[in-house]
N, C-alpha and C positions, 0 to 999 in steps of 0.2 A: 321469151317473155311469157310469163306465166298469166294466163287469163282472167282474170277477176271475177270472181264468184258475183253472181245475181244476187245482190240485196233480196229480192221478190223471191227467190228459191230457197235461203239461207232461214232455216226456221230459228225464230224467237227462243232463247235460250229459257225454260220451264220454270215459271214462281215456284216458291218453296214449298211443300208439299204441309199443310197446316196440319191433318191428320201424322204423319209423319214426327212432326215434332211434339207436339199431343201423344203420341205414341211411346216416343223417348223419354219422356219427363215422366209417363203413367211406367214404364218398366223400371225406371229408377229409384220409383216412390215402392213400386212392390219389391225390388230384390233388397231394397234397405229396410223394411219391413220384416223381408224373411229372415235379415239376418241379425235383427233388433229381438224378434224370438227366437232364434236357437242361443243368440248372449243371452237369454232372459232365463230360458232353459235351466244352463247350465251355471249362472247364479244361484237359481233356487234349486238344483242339488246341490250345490257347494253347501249352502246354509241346512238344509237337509243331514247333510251326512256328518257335518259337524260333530263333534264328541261334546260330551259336556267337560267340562274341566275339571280336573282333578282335584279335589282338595280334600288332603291326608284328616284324617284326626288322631291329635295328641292326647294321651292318657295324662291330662295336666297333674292332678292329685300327683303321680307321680313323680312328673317334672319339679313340682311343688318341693316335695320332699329331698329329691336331691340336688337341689339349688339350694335351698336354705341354709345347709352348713356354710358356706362362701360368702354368707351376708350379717352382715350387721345389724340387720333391721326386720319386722315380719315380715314378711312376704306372704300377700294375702292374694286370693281367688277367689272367686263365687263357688256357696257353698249353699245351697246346691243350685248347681249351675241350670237356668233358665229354662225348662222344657222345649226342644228343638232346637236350643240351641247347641253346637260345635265348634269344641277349641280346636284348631287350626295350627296354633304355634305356643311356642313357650320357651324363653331362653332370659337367660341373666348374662350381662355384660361390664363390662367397664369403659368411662367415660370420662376425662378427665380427672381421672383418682375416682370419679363417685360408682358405687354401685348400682346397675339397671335392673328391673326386671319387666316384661313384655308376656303382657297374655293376649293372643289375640283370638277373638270368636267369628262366628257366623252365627249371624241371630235367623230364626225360624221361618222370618220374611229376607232371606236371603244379604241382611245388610251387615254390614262389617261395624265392631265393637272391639275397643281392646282395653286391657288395665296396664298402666305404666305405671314403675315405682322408679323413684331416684331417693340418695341420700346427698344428691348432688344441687346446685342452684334449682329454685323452681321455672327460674323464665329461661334457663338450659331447657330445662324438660317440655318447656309449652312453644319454646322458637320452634324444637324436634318434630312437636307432632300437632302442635296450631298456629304455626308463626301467620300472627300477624290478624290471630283474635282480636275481639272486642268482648266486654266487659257484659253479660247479659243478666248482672243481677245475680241470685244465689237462690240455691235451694235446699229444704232441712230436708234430710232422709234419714227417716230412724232419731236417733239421737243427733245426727252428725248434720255441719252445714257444711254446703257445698258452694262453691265459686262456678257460676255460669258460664260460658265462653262460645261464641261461636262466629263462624266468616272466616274460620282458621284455616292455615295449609299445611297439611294434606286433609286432613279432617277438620270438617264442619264445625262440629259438636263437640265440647267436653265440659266434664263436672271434674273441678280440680281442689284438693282439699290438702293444708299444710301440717302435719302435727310433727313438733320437736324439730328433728331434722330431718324428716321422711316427707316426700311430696308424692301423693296418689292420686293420680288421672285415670279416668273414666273415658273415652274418646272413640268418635268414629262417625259414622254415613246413619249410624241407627238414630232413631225418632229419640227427642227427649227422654219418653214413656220408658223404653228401653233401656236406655243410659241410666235412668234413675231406678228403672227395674234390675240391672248389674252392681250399680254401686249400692245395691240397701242389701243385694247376697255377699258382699265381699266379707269375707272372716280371716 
């Protein structure tokens, strides 16, 4: 038979050590810390080293010219095109029988502007590139009035004007000023 330990000699088994766990909780708080700065590090090179984005310019005058035989209608651009700003794109299409044509810029505050032509329905043309405008009143530029538009999708903004059977949009992220500063250079 095995002897039974003395209660009186058997020491008290040790409270939890309060520095100790104080201890743990302050190394946990520093190595999440260290490693909240080298993530933070290595975001702000990411965005650092970044490229800026590419965007081509088209020799539109050009494009101009050799799209026009293919169409039925003028095909107009700004002339001359807004200082600082850059044509980006330029193509004619087809679209349910109608024929398109697509200028699109970058204006000198970096915001995006385009001219759209159809000889096809006008609320085809505005579903394409303001579905779902609202009516902002008009405006005269030069001779010519314009139909106001905006709240649209993809674009905000446009100035949209019908004559005969050609419809010509003005459209984009650029400021009114803008948009009315493009559609008064269209020729």
């Amino acid at each position: 038979m095995d002897p039974q330990p003395d209660p009186a000699s058997t020491p008290a088994p040790a409270p939890p050590d309060r520095f100790r766990r104080r201890r743990t909780t302050g190394d946990m708080v520093g190595s999440l810390s260290v490693v909240l700065v080298f993530v933070g590090v290595l975001v702000a090179l990411n965005v650092v080293q970044q490229p800026d984005p590419v965007v081509r310019d088209v020799q539109y005058p050009a494009a101009l010219v050799n799209a026009q035989p293919g169409v039925d209608y003028d095909l107009v651009g700004p002339d001359p095109l807004p200082r600082g700003w850059r044509v980006t794109s330029a193509r004619t299409g087809q679209d349910s029988g109608a024929v398109t044509w697509h200028l699109g810029m970058v204006t000198a505050g970096g915001k995006y502007a385009a001219v759209e032509q159809t000889d096809g329905p006008r609320k085809d043309l505005a579903r394409q590139h303001v579905d779902g405008a609202a009516k902002a009143g008009s405006a005269r530029i030069g001779q010519l009035v314009w139909q106001r538009l905006k709240g649209g999708d993809p674009e905000p903004r446009a100035l949209v004007r019908t004559s005969g059977p050609v419809t010509t949009m003005v459209a984009g992220n650029a400021s009114w000023a803008e948009l009315r500063r493009l559609a008064a250079s269209l020729r």
